[in-house]
C-alpha positions as CSV (number, residue, x, y, z in Angstrom):
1,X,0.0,0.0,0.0
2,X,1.0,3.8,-0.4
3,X,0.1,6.6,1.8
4,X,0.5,10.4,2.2
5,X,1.6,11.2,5.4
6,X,2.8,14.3,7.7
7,X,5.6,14.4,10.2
8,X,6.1,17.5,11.7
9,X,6.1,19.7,8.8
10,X,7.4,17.0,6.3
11,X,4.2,15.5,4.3
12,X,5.7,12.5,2.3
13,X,4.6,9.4,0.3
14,X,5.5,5.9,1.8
15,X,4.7,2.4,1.4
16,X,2.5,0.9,4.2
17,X,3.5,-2.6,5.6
18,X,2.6,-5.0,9.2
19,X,2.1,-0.8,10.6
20,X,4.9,0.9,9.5
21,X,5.6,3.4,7.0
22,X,8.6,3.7,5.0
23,X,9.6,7.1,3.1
24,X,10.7,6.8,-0.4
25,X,11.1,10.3,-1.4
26,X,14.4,12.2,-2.6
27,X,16.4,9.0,-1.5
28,X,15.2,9.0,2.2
29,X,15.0,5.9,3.7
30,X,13.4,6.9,7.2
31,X,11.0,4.2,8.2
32,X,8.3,4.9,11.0
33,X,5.7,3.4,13.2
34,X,2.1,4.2,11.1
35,X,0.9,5.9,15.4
36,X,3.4,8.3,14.8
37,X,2.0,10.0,11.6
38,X,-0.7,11.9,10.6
39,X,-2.9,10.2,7.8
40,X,-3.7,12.8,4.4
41,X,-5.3,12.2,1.5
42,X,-3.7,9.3,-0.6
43,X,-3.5,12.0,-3.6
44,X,-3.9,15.4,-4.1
45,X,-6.8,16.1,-7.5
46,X,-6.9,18.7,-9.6
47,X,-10.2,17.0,-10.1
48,X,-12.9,14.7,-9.2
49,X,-14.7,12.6,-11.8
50,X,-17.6,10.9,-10.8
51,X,-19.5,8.6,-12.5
52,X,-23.7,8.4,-11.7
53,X,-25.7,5.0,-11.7
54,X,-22.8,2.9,-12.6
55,X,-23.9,-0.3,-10.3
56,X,-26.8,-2.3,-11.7
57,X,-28.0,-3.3,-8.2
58,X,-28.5,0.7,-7.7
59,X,-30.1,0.6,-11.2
60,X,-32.6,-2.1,-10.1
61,X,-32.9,-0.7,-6.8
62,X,-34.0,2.9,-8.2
63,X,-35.9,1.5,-11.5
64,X,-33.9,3.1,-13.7
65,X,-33.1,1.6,-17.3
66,X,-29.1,1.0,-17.6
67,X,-27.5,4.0,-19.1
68,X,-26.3,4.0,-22.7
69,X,-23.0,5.8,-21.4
70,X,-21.5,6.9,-18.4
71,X,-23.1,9.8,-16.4
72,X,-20.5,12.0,-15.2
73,X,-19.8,14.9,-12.7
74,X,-16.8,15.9,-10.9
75,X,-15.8,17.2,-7.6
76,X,-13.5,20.5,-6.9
77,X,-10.5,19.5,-5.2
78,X,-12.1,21.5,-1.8
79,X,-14.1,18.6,-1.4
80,X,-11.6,16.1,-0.7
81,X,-10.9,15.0,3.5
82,X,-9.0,12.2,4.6
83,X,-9.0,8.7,6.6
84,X,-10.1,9.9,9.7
85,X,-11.5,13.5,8.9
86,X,-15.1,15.1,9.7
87,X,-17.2,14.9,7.1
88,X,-19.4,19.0,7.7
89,X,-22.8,18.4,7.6
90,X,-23.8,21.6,6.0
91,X,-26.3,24.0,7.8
92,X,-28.5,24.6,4.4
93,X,-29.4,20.7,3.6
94,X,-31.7,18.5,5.7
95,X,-30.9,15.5,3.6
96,X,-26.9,14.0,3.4
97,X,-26.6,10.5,2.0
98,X,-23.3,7.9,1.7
99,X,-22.4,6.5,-1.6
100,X,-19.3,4.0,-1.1
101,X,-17.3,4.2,-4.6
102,X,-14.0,2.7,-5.6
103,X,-11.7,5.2,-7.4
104,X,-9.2,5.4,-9.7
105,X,-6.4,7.2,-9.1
106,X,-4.7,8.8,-11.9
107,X,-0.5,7.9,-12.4
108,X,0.3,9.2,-15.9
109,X,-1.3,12.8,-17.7
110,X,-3.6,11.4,-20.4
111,X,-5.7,12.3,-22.7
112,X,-7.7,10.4,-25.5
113,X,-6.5,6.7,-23.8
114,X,-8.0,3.4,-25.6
115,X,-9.6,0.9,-23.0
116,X,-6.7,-1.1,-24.0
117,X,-3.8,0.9,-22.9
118,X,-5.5,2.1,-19.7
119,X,-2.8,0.0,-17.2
120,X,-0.3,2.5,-18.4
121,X,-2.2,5.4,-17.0
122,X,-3.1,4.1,-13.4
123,X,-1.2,4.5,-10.2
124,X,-3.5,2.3,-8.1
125,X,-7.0,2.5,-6.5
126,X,-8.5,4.0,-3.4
127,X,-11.9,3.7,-1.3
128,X,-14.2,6.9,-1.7
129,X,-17.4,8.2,0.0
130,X,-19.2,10.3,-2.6
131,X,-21.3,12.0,0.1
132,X,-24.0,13.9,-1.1
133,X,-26.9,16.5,-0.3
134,X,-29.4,14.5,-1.6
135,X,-32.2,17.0,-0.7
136,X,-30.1,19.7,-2.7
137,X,-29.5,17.7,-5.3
138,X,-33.4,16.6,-6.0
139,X,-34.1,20.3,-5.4
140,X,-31.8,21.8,-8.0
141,X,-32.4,19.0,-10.6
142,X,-28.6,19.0,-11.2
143,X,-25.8,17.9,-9.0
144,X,-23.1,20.0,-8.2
145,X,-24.3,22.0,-5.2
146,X,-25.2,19.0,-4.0
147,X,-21.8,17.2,-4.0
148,X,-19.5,19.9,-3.7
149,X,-19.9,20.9,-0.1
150,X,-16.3,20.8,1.6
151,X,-15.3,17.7,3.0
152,X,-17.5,15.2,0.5
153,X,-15.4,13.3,-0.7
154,X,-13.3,11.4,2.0
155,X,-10.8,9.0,0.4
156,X,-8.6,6.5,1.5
157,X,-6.3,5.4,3.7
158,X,-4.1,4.4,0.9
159,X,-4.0,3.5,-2.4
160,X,-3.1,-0.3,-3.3
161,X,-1.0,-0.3,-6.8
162,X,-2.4,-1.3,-10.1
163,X,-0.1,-4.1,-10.1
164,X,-1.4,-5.4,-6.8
165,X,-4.8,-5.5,-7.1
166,X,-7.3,-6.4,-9.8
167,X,-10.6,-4.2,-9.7
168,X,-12.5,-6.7,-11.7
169,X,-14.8,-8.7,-8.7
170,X,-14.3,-7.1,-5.4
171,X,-16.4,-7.3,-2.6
172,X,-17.5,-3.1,-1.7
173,X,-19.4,-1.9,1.7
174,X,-20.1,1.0,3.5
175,X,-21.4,0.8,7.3
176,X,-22.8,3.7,9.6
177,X,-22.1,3.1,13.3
178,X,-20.8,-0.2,12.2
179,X,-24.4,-1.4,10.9
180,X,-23.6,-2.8,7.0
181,X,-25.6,-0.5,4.5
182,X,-23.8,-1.8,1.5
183,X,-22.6,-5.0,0.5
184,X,-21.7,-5.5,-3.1
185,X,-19.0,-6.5,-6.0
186,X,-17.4,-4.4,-8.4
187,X,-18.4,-7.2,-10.7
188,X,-22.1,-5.7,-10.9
189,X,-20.1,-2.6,-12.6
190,X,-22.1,-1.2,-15.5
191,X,-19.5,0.3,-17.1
192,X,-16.1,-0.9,-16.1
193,X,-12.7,1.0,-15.4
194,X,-10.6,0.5,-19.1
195,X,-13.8,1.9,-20.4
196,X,-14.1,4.9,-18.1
197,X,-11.3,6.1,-18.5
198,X,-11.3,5.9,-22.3
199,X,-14.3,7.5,-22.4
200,X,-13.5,10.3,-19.8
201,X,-10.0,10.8,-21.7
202,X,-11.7,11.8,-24.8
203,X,-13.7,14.5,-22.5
204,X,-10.8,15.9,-20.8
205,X,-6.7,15.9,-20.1
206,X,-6.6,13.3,-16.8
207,X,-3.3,14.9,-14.8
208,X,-1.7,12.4,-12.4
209,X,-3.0,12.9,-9.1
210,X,-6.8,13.1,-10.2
211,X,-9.7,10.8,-9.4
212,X,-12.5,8.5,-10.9
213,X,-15.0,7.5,-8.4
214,X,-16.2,4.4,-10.2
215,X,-20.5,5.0,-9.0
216,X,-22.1,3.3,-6.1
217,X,-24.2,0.2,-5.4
218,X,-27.2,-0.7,-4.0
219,X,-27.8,0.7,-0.7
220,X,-27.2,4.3,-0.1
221,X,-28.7,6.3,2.7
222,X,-28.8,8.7,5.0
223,X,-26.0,9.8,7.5
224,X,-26.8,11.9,10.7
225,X,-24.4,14.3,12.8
226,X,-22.3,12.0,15.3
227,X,-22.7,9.2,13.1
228,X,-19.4,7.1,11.7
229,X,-19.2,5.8,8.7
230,X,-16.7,3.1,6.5
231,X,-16.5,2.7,3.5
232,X,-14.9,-0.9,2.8
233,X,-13.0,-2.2,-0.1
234,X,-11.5,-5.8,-0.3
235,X,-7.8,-5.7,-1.1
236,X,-7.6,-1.8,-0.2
237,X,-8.9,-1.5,3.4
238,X,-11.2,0.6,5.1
239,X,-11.9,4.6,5.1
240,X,-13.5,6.2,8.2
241,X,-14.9,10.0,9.0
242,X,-17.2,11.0,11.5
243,X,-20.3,14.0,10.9
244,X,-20.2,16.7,12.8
């Protein structure tokens, strides 16, 4: 696994292992014990793409036909909190729902990539709560008020490598105060990850650093203030915030 971490006022990328972190940055070799350092994003976006009704569980569970072709929105970068960080509940929505995702995280600037090349642009994978005003949202009749709040899109801890893991049939849930709302596989994907990204890549310039949430499955619902919620990823690990 990689992480982000801070150390005093050194942030750094290290590889994760049996709870300790070791640095690999400008030839440092400084290893540490994962306690002793503060967990931060796994990447830092210049964008968010997110992909809507990409599960066809959701699909069923809403009545929806399947799409012809993806569904996207994006996220600013001011959205983005980490493992561990307080997801705001904002004052002007009644309404804030979970949607656990499993993103993409971009290794290589790209632009106009066939499904076929697609390993050559990844750096690896990440969990992702695509939280969401969903009063605001079914109000406005578009999305990005809704999902752009500060703090809504908690990812993490770390990202597991494209070599490591295989995004193809993994098992994906989210739980509120440990109670399992979601329980699913990437295999009920409507639209899978080589063609995401080929079709996002013909939309727009992917720099390294940004994000594809992949869509949500079956499940979502509402989160309250004090509640905790996971979002859990099999072969990645599990990404927890807090409303406040």
């Amino acid at each position: 696994m990689i992480g982000r971490f801070k150390h005093g006022d050194e942030i750094f990328y290290g590889n994760v292992h049996d709870g300790r972190v070791s640095s690999f940055e400008n030839g440092d070799i400084s290893s540490f014990e994962l306690s002793q350092l503060e967990i931060l994003p796994p990447t830092v976006p210049s964008k968010i793409v997110c992909v809507g009704l990409n599960y066809m569980d959701h699909a069923r569970e809403l009545g929806m036909p399947i799409p012809d072709e993806p569904v996207l929105f994006i996220k600013p970068p001011s959205t983005v909190v980490e493992h561990g960080g307080r997801i705001v509940y904002p004052d002007c929505s009644h309404r804030v729902d979970y949607e656990a995702e499993l993103a993409v995280v971009i290794g290589k600037r790209c632009k106009n990539i066939d499904a076929l090349r697609v390993d050559d642009v990844i750096a690896g994978y990440t969990c992702f709560n695509d939280v969401t005003a969903r009063d605001l949202q079914q109000r406005d009749g578009q999305w990005t008020r809704a999902k752009s709040f500060d703090t809504f899109a908690p990812m993490g801890p770390f990202i597991a490598p494209a070599e490591e893991f295989c995004p193809d049939d993994v098992r994906i849930r989210s739980r509120v105060n440990r109670e399992i709302k979601q329980d699913s596989s990437t295999s009920n994907l409507i639209f899978d990850i080589p063609y995401l990204i080929e079709f996002i890549s013909s939309i727009m310039t992917l720099e390294v650093g940004d994000v594809i949430a992949t869509g949500t499955p079956s499940g979502v619902g509402e989160l309250q203030r004090g509640d905790v919620v996971e979002i859990e990823i099999e072969g990645i690990g599990n990404l927890m915030n807090e409303v406040v």
